[in-house]
mmCIF file of the C-alpha atoms, coordinates in Angstrom:
data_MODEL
# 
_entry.id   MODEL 
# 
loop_
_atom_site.group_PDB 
_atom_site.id 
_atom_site.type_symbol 
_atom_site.label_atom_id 
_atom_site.label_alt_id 
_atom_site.label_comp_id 
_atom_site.label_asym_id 
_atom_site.label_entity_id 
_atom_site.label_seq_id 
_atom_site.pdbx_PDB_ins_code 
_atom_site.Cartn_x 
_atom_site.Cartn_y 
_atom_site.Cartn_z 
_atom_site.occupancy 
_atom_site.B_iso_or_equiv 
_atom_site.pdbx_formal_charge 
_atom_site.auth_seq_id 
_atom_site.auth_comp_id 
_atom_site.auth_asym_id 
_atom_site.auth_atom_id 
_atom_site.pdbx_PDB_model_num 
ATOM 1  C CA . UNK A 1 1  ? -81.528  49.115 -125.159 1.00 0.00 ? 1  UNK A CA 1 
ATOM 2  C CA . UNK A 1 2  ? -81.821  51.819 -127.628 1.00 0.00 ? 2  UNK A CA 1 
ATOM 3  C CA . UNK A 1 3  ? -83.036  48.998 -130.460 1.00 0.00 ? 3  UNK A CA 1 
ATOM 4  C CA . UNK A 1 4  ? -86.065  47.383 -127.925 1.00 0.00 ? 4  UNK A CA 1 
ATOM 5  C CA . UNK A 1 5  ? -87.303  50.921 -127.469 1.00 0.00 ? 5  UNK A CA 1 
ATOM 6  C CA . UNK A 1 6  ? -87.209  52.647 -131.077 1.00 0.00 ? 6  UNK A CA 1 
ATOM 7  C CA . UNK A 1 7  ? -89.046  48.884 -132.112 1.00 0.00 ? 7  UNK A CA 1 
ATOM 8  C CA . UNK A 1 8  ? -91.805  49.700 -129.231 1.00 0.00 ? 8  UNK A CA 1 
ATOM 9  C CA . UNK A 1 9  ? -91.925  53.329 -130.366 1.00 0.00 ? 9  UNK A CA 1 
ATOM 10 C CA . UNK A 1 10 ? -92.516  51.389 -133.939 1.00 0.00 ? 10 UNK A CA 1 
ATOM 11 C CA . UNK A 1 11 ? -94.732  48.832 -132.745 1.00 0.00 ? 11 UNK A CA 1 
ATOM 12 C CA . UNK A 1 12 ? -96.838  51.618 -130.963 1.00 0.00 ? 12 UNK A CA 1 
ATOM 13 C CA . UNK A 1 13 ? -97.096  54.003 -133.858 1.00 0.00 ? 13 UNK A CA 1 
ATOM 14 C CA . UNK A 1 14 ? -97.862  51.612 -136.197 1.00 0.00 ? 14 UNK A CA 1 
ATOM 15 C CA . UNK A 1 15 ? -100.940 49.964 -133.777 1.00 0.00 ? 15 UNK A CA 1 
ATOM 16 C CA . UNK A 1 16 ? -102.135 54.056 -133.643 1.00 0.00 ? 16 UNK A CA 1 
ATOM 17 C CA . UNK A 1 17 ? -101.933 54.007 -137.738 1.00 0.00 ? 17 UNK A CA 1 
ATOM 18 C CA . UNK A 1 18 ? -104.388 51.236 -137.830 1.00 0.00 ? 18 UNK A CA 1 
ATOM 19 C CA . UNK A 1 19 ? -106.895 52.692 -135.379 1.00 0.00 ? 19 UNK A CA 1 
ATOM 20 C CA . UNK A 1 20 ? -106.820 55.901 -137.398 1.00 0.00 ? 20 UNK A CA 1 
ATOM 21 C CA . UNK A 1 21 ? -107.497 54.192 -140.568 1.00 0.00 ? 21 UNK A CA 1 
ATOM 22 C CA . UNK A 1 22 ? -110.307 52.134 -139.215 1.00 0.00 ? 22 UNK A CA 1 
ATOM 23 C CA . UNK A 1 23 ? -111.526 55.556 -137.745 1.00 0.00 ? 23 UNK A CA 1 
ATOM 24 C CA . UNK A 1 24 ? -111.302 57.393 -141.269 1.00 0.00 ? 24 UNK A CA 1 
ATOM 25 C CA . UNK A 1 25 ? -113.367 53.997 -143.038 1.00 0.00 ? 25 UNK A CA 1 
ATOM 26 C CA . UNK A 1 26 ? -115.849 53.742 -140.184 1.00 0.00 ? 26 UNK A CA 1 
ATOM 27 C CA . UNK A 1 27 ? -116.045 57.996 -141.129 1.00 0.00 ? 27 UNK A CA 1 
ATOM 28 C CA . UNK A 1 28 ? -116.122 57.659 -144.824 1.00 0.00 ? 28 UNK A CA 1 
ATOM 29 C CA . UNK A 1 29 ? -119.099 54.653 -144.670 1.00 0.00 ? 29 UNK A CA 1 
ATOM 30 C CA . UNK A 1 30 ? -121.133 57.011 -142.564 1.00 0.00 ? 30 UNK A CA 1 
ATOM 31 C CA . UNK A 1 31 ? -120.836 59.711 -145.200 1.00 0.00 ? 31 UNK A CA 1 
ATOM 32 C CA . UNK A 1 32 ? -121.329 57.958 -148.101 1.00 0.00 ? 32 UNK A CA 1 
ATOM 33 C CA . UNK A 1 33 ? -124.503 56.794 -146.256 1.00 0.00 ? 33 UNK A CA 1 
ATOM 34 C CA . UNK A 1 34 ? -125.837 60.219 -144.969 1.00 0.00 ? 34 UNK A CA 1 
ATOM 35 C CA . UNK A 1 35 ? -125.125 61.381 -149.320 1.00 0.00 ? 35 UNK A CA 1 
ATOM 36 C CA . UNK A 1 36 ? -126.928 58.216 -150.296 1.00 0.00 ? 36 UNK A CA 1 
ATOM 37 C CA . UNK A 1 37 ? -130.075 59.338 -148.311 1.00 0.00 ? 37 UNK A CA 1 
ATOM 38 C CA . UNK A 1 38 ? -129.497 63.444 -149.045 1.00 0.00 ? 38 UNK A CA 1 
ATOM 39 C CA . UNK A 1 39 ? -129.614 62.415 -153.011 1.00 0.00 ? 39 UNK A CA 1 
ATOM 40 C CA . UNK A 1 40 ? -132.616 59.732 -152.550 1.00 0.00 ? 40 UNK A CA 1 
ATOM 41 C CA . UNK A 1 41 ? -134.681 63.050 -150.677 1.00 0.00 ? 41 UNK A CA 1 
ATOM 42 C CA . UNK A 1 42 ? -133.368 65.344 -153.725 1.00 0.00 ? 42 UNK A CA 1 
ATOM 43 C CA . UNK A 1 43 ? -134.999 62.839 -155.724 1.00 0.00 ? 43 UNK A CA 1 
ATOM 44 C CA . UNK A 1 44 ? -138.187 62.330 -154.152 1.00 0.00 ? 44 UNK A CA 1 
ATOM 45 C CA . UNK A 1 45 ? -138.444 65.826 -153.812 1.00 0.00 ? 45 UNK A CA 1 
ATOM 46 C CA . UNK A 1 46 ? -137.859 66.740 -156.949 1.00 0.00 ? 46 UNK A CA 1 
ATOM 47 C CA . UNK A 1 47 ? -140.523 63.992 -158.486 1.00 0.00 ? 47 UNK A CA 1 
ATOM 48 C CA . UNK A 1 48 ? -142.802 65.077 -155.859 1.00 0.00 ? 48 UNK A CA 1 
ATOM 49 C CA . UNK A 1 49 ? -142.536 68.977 -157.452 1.00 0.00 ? 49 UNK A CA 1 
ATOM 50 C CA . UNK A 1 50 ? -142.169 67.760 -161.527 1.00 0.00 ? 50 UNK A CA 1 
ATOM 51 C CA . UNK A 1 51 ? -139.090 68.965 -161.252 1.00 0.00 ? 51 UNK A CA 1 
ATOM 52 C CA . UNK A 1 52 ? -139.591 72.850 -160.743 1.00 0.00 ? 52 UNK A CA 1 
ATOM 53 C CA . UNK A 1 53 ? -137.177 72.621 -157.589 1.00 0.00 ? 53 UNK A CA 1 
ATOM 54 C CA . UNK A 1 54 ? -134.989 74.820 -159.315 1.00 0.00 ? 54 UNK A CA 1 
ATOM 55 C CA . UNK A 1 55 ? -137.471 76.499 -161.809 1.00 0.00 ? 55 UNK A CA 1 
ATOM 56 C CA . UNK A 1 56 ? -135.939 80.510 -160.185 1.00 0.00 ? 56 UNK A CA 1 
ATOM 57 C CA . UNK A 1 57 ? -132.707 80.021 -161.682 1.00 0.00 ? 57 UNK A CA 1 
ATOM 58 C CA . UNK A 1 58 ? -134.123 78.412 -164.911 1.00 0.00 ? 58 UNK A CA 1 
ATOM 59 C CA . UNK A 1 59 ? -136.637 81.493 -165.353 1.00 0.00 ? 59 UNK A CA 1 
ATOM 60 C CA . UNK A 1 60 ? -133.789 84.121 -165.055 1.00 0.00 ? 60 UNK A CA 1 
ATOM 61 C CA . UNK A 1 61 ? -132.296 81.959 -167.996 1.00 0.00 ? 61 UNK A CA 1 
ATOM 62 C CA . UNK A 1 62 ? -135.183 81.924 -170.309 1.00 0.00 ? 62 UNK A CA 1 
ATOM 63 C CA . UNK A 1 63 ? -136.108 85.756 -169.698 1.00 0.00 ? 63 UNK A CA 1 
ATOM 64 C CA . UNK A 1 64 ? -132.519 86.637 -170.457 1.00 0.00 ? 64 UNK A CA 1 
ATOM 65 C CA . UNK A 1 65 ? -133.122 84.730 -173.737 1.00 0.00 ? 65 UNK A CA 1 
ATOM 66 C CA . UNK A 1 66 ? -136.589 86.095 -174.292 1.00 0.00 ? 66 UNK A CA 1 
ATOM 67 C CA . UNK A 1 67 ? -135.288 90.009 -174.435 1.00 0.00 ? 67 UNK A CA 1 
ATOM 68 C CA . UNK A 1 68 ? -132.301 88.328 -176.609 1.00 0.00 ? 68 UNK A CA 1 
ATOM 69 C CA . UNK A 1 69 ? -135.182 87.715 -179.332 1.00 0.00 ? 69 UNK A CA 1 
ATOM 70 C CA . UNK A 1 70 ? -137.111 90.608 -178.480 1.00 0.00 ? 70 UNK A CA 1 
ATOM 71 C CA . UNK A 1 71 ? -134.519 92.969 -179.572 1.00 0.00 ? 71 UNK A CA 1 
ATOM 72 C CA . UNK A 1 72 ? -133.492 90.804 -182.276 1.00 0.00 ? 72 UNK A CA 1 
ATOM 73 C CA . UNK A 1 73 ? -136.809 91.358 -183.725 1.00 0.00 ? 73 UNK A CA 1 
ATOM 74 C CA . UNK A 1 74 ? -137.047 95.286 -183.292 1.00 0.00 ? 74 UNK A CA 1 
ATOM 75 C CA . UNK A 1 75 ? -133.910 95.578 -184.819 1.00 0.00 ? 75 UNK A CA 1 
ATOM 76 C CA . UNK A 1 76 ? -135.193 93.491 -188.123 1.00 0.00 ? 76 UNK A CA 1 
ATOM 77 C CA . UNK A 1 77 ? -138.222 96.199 -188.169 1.00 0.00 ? 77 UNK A CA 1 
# 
């Protein structure tokens, strides 16, 4: 009696396995969907703007650089 139930239990756990995987693929399609479309906006976006979508944290870069050479020059004088 033992044997006909642990093979149920089995039977059972193995039918809940397959429901969660097709649960976790249905999940994963959806969000490789919804980053499909986030990244096709970023690029429309960013074409629509030339680009300058993130032109604040290249600015801080250059100006950084800019007093780099700045100084560089003053201390050649």
């Amino acid at each position: 009696m033992g044997a006909v139930v642990s093979c149920i239990k089995s039977i059972l756990r193995t039918i809940g396995n397959c429901l969660m995987a097709i649960v976790h693929a249905i999940g994963a399609a959806c969000m490789a969907v919804i980053n499909a479309i986030v990244a096709l906006f970023d690029i429309i976006i960013s074409c629509l703007t030339c680009g300058r979508g993130g032109s604040r944290r290249r600015g801080m870069k250059t100006r950084a650089h800019h007093t780099t050479r700045r100084m560089r020059r003053e201390l050649r004088v």
